[in-house]
N, C-alpha and C positions, 0 to 999 in steps of 0.2 A: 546374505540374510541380514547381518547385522545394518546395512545400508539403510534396507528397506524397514528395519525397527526405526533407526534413527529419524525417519523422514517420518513416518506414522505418527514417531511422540511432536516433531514440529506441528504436526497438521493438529495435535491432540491442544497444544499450547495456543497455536492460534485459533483454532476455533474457539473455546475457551472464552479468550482473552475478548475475541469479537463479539462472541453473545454476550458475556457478564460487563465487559466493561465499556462495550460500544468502541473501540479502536480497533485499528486496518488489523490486521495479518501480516503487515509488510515488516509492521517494528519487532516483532517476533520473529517472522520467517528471513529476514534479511541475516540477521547477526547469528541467527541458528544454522542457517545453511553453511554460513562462514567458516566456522566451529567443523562440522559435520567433511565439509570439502577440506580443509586443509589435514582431516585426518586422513582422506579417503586418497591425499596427495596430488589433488590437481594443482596447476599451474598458479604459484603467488600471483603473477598478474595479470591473470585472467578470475582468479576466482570471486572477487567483488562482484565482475560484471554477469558472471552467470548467477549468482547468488541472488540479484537484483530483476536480472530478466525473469528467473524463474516465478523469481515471486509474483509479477504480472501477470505474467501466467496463472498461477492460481486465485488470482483477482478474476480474471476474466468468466470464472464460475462460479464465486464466490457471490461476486455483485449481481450476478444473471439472477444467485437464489434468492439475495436478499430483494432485489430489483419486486421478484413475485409478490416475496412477503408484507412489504411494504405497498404495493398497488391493493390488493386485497384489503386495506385499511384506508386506501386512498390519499395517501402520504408522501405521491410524488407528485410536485409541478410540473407537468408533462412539456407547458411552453417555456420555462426556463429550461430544460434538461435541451431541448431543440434546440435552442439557440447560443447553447453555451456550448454543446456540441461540435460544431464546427472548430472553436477556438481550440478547445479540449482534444482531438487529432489531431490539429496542425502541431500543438505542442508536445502532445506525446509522440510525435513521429523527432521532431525537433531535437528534446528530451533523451531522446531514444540515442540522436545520431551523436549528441556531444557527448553522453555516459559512454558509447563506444570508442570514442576519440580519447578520452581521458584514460591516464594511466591508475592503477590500481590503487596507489595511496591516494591521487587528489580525488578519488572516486567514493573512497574508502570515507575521507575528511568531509564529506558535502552528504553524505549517511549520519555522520555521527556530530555534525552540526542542527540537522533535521531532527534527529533524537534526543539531542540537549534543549531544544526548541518546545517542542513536545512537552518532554518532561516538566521544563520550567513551567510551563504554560498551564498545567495542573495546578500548581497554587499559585499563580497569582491571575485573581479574577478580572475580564476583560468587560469592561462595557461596550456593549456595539451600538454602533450610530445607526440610527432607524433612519433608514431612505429608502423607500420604494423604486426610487428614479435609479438606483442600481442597476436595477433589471431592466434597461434600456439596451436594445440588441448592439451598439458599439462598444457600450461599457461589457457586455459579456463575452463580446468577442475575446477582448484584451485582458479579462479575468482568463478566460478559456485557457487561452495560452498560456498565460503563467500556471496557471494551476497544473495543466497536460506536463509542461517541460518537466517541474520539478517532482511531481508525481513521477513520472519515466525517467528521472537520473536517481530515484532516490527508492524505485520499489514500491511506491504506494499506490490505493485505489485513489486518491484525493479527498477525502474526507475530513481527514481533520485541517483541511484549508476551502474546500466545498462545504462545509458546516458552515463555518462562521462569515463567511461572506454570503451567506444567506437569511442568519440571523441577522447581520448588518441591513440587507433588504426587507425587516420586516416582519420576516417568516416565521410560521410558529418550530418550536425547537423538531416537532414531530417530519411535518414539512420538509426542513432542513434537511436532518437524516435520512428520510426515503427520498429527497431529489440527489443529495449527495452519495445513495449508491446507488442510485441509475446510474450518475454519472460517470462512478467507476467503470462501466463495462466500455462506453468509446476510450477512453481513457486508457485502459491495459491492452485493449485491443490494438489501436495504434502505437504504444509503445513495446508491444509485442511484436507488432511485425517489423516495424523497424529495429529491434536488436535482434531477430531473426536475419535479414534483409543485410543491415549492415555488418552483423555479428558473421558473419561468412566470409568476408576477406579479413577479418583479423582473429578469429579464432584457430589458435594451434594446438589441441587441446585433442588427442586423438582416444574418442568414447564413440561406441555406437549409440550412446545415450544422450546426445548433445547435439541440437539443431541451432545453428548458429549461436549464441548465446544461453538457450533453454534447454537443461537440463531435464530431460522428461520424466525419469525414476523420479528424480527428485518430487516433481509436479505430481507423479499417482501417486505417492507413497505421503504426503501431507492433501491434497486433494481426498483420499480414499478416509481420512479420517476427520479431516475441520470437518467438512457436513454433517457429519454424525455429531459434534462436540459442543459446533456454534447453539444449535438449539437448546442445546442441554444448559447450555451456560447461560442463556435467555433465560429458562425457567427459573435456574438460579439466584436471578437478581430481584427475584421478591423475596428469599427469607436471607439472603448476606449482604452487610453494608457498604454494599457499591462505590459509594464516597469515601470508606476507607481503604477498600481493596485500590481503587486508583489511585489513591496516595503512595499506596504503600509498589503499586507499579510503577509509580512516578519516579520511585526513588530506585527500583530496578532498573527502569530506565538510563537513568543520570549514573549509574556502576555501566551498564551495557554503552555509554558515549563515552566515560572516562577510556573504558578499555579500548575500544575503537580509537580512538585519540593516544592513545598508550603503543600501541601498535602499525603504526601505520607508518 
């Protein structure tokens, strides 16, 4: 029972966090499952990497919903999301197969370098280079990939690296956000099945609840509550000040990477 609370309130935090403050679910749901699995006493070096798969996992429904809500405003670039595609599975399979390969701390270290990144990246403002020639099908290939790999070794849908290389192309901020969570859904999908896929000859980890690397309580138990939350915290960002609430996440952030760094 207590399991099944703890996964409920993850899914409560990140939905949340997704509607009001427009970030993944992964920076939430990564270092919360962490937390949750070392109490429940799975395996130290094994828990980073289900802790990461799962979270792709609940990308893969998460992006489906926003996917909708965003076409319905007409807010996705339907020929960039195609063509970035391809690059974006070759690397989340890629992605996939080196976070299985790596051991628990260097796994742990390339999370909590992502989340220092993040963080910092909250105040200090970037100017992006306006070039349309971005969105030329070879340069997105080789985006694709980058973005897939480190998306699939680090738990995320790709967005907060799918945003701004779309800003950089041009694109209005609206744009940016609804192509960057279409993109999430090939994105977790391929980095799904490959820590599924690979996650089978290296998981020793004996749960009825665990298919190669994913954790599946984990996935219904924050699954069965972000849907309910993300909207709710949409609604929220017209009467609370958004720009200070991410601040003041930013610098949760930067405690949630100290500690990760502290630990590992």
């Amino acid at each position: 029972m207590w399991e099944w609370i703890s996964f409920a309130l993850i899914g409560c935090l990140a939905g949340m966090s997704a509607g009001l403050l427009g970030l993944g679910g992964g920076l939430i749901i990564v270092p919360s499952l962490l937390l949750v699995f070392h109490w429940q006493g799975l395996p130290g070096q094994q828990v980073v990497h289900v802790a990461v798969a799962t979270s792709l996992m609940t990308i893969t429904i998460t992006s489906l919903s926003a996917m909708v809500a965003h076409q319905q405003h007409k807010n996705i670039n339907w020929p960039v999301v195609r063509d970035l595609s391809p690059g974006l599975v070759i690397g989340g399979i890629i992605g996939a197969y080196f976070a299985t390969s790596l051991d628990a701390i260097l796994l742990q270290t390339c999370f909590a370098i992502y989340v220092l990144v993040v963080a910092l990246r909250m105040w200090v403002p970037v100017t992006p280079l306006l070039n349309e020639s971005l969105l030329k099908m070879p340069i997105l290939l080789g985006v694709g990939n980058i973005i897939g790999m480190i998306s699939a070794i680090v738990g995320i849908g790709g967005g907060s690296l799918t945003v701004p290389f779309m800003l950089m192309a041009k694109q209005s901020i609206k744009v940016a956000v609804g192509t960057a969570a279409a993109c999430g859904f090939p994105i977790s999908v391929a980095a799904v099945t490959g820590f599924v896929i690979f996650g089978q000859n290296n998981v020793t980890t004996s749960t009825d609840w665990l298919t190669g690397f994913v954790h599946w309580q984990a996935f219904l138990g924050i699954i069965g509550t972000s849907i309910i939350f993300a909207p709710l915290g949409a609604k929220l960002t017209k009467s609370l000040p958004v720009s200070t609430l991410r601040r003041i996440f930013s610098m949760a952030l930067l405690v949630v990477a100290v500690s990760l760094f502290v630990t590992t």
